[in-house]
C-alpha positions in Angstrom: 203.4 128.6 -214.9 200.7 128.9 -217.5 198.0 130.5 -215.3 199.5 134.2 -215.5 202.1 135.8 -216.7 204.9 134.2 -214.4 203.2 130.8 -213.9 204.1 127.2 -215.4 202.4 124.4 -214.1 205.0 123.3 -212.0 208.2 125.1 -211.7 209.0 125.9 -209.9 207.2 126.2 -211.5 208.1 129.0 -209.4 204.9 130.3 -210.1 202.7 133.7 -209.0 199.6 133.7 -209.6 195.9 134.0 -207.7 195.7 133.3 -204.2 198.5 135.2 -203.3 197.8 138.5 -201.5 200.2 141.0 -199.9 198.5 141.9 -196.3 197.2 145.5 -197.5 195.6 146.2 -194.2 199.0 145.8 -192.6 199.9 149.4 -190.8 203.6 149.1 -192.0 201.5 149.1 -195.6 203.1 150.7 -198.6 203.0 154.4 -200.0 200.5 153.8 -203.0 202.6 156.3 -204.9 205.8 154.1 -204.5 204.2 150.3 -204.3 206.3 149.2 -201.9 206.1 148.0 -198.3 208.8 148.9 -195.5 209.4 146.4 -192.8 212.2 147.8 -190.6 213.9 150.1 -192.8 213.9 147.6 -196.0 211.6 148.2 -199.1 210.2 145.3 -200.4 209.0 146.1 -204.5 206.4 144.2 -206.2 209.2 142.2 -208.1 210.7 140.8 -204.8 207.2 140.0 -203.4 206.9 138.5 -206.9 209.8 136.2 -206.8 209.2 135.1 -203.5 205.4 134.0 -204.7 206.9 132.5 -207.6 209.3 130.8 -206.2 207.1 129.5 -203.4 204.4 128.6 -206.1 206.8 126.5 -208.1 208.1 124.7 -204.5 204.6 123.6 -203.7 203.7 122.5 -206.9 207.3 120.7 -207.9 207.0 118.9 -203.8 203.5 117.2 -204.9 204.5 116.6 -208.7 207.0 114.4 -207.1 204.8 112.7 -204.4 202.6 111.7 -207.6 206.0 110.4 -208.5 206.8 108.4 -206.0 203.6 106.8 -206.2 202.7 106.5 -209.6 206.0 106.1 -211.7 206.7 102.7 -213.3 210.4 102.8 -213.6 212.8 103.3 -209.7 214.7 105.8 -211.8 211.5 108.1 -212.2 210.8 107.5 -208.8 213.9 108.7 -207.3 213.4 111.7 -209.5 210.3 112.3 -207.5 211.9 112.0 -204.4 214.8 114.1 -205.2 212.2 117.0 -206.1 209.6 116.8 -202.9 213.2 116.7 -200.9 215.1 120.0 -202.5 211.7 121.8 -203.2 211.0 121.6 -199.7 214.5 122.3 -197.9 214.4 125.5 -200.5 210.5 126.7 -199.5 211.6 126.2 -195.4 214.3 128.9 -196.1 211.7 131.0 -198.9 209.0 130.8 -196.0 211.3 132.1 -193.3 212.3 134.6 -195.9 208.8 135.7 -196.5 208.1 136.3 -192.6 210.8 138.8 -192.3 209.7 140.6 -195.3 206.0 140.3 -194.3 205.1 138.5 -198.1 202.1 136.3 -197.0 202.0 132.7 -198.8 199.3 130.1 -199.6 199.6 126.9 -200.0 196.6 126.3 -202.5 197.7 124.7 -205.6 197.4 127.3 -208.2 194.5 127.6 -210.5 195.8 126.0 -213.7 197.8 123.4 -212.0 194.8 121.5 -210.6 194.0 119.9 -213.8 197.5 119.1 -214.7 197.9 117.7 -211.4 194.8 115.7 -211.6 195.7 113.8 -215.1 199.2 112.8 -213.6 197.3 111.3 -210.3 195.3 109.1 -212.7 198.2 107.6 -214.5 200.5 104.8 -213.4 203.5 103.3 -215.2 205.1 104.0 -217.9 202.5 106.3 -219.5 202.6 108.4 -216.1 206.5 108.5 -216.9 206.6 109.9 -220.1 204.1 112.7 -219.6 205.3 113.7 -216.2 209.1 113.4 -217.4 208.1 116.0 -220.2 206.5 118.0 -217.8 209.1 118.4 -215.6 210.7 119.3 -218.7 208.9 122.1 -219.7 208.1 123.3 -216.1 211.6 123.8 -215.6 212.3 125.2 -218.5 209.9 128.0 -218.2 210.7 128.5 -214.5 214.0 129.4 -215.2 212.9 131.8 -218.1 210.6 133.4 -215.5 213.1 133.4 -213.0 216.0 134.9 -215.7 212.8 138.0 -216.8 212.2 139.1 -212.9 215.7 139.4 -212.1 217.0 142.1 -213.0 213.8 143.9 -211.5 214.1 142.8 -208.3 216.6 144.7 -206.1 216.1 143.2 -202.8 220.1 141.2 -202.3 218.6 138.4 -200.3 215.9 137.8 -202.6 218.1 137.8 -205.9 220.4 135.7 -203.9 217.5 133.2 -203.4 216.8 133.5 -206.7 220.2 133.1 -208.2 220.8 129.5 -205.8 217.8 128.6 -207.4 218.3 128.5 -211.2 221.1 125.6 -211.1 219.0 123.2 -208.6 215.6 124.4 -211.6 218.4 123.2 -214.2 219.5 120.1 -212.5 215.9 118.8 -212.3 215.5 120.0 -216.3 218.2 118.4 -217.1 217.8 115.0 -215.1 214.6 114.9 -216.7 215.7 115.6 -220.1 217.8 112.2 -219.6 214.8 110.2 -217.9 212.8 110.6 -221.0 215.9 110.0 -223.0 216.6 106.8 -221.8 212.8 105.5 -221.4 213.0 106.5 -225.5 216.1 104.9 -226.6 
């Protein structure tokens, strides 16, 4: 999303910023040399407890973009985009959370600093004003999600992590792309 270097408002907005803290007091805690914690044999690197925050980040944010969605859209088509996000965002964080347990990543749910205004603006707006500036922020979430995603890859090197990661990037360019063609249409 915007705040930080991974963050975009929404996307997943998959986002990893403030509020976010690895339990350092935790006895299975991390060789500072190395920057890694072990839980059970496994290493977990700064770039997998990055992804998971991002992507955790992004679910939480994209799950209440589309409850403002749902409420505040003018057009069933935008609304049904809302719907479609709270329900995949939040049948991919269930599995991210469980995810995060085993590998002892600790979570918030706090909206991330940055996103609060954004947020905000869109929960004041109704119709189709709401839909065009919520349709092109979905837009450019998504978009620089999946560029965030795409530049932590290849640094992470836990499999179940990239895995997540990789089952991620089509469902972040589904919703671009779906809302690519709401704003489309509510143009043409």
């Amino acid at each position: 999303m915007r705040n930080g270097k991974l963050i975009t408002p929404t996307a997943l907005a998959l986002v990893c910023a403030g509020g976010f803290a690895f339990a350092q007091n935790n006895p299975r805690a991390a060789n500072p040399d190395t920057n890694k914690t072990q839980e059970q044999g496994q290493m977990t690197s700064n770039a997998d407890r990055d992804a998971i925050k991002l992507l955790h980040q992004a679910n939480q944010v994209e799950m209440e973009m589309g409850n403002i969605a749902r409420t505040n859209a003018g057009s069933m088509g935008v609304k049904d985009y809302g719907r479609m996000l709270e329900q995949d965002h939040n049948k991919a964080d269930k599995q991210l959370l469980n995810m995060a347990k085993q590998k002892q990543v600790q979570l918030t749910a706090a909206e991330p600093k940055g996103e609060t205004k954004q947020l905000d603006e869109l929960r004041q707006m109704k119709g189709q004003a709401f839909d065009k500036k919520f349709l092109q922020t979905m837009v450019e979430d998504h978009t620089k999600a999946i560029d965030d995603l795409q530049k932590l890859m290849p640094d992470v090197k836990d499999p179940q992590v990239k895995a997540m990661m990789q089952e991620t990037l089509p469902t972040l360019k589904h919703h671009r792309d779906m809302a690519q063609s709401l704003l489309q249409k509510q143009s043409g």
